[in-house]
C-alpha positions, 0 to 999 in steps of 0.5 A: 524111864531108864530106871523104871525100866529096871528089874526090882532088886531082891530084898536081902534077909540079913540081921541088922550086924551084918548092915553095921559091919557093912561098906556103902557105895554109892553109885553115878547115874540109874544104878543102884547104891548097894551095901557090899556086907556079907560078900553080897551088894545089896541095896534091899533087905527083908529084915524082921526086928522090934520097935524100941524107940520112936522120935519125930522131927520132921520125919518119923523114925523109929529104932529097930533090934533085932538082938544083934544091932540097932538101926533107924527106920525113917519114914516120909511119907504117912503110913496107910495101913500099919502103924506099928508102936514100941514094942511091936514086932515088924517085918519090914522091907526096906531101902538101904540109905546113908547120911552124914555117913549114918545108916538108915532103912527106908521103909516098901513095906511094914508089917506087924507081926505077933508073935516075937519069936519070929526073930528068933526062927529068922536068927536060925534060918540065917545060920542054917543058911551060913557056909563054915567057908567064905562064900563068893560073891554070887551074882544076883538070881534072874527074876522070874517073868511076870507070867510064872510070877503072877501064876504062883502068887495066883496059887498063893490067894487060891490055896489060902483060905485064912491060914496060909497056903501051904508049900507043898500045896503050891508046889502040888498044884503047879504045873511049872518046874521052878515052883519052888524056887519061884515061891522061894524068889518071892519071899525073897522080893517081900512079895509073900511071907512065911507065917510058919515053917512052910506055910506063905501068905501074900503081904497086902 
């Protein structure tokens, strides 16, 4: 009961490079094993890339790119909804793991994505958000409380009539402070998805 206990680890946006260039550790006891990359740990990443190779063994895994690097995505257990092919463009979020000093993801959530430009506007968003310094390690953000949580993702479904609800909308229509970072927060933890600049949907 320990672990579930524990708060839900943030899901990193990173490009795959920054995964290879990464240092794996693993941990005793309920406490997560991490990737120390980027002067983060991070045991969680929100990864945008494409299919390139598939192949079946007793699992399935698939190749993933997202132009700086490649890494395998191994899936256990059958997908439900999405089942994403060569070629197709994905939002993944996933568990970082290692074997026989390999690394690999292990897929929460798959997303299609259609348009594949989407890896080029993730490529920007990482180097808007990079320092010309070294950063410091930072320690991980508080989650916000599942109320405030739920309301956002309430605001979210309401606005959202097929399109995407829009951030300024959200922000708008909220009568917390933190909207921003809370909206923020959530497409951090794979809980929504930003279709286009400044419009979110929730991932179902």
């Amino acid at each position: 009961m320990e672990n579930q206990s524990q708060k839900r680890l943030i899901a990193h946006k990173l490009q795959i490079k920054h995964l290879l260039q990464g240092t794996y550790h693993q941990q005793a006891g309920w406490n997560p094993n991490y990737l120390l990359t980027q002067n983060q740990k991070v045991s969680r990443i929100n990864l945008i890339a494409v299919i390139v190779a598939q192949n079946q063994d007793q699992t399935l895994n698939l190749v993933l790119d997202d132009g700086t690097g490649q890494i395998n995505l191994r899936i256990f257990d059958p997908l439900k909804n999405e089942h994403p092919q060569i070629g197709d463009t994905v939002l993944v979020i996933a568990k970082i793991r290692q074997f026989n000093n390999e690394l690999y993801l292990v897929p929460e959530i798959i997303k299609k994505i259609k348009n594949p430009k989407w890896i080029e506007v993730r490529k920007l968003e990482l180097q808007d958000k990079s320092s010309p310094t070294p950063a410091q390690p930072k320690p991980e953000p508080e989650q916000p409380s599942l109320a405030p949580y739920e309301y956002i993702l309430g605001l979210v479904k309401k606005i959202d009539q097929g399109q995407g609800a829009d951030v300024d909308d959200i922000i708008k229509q909220s009568t917390l402070n933190s909207t921003e970072q809370l909206v923020e927060e959530l497409l951090k933890e794979g809980d929504i998805f930003e279709i286009s600049p400044g419009r979110v949907k929730i991932l179902k």
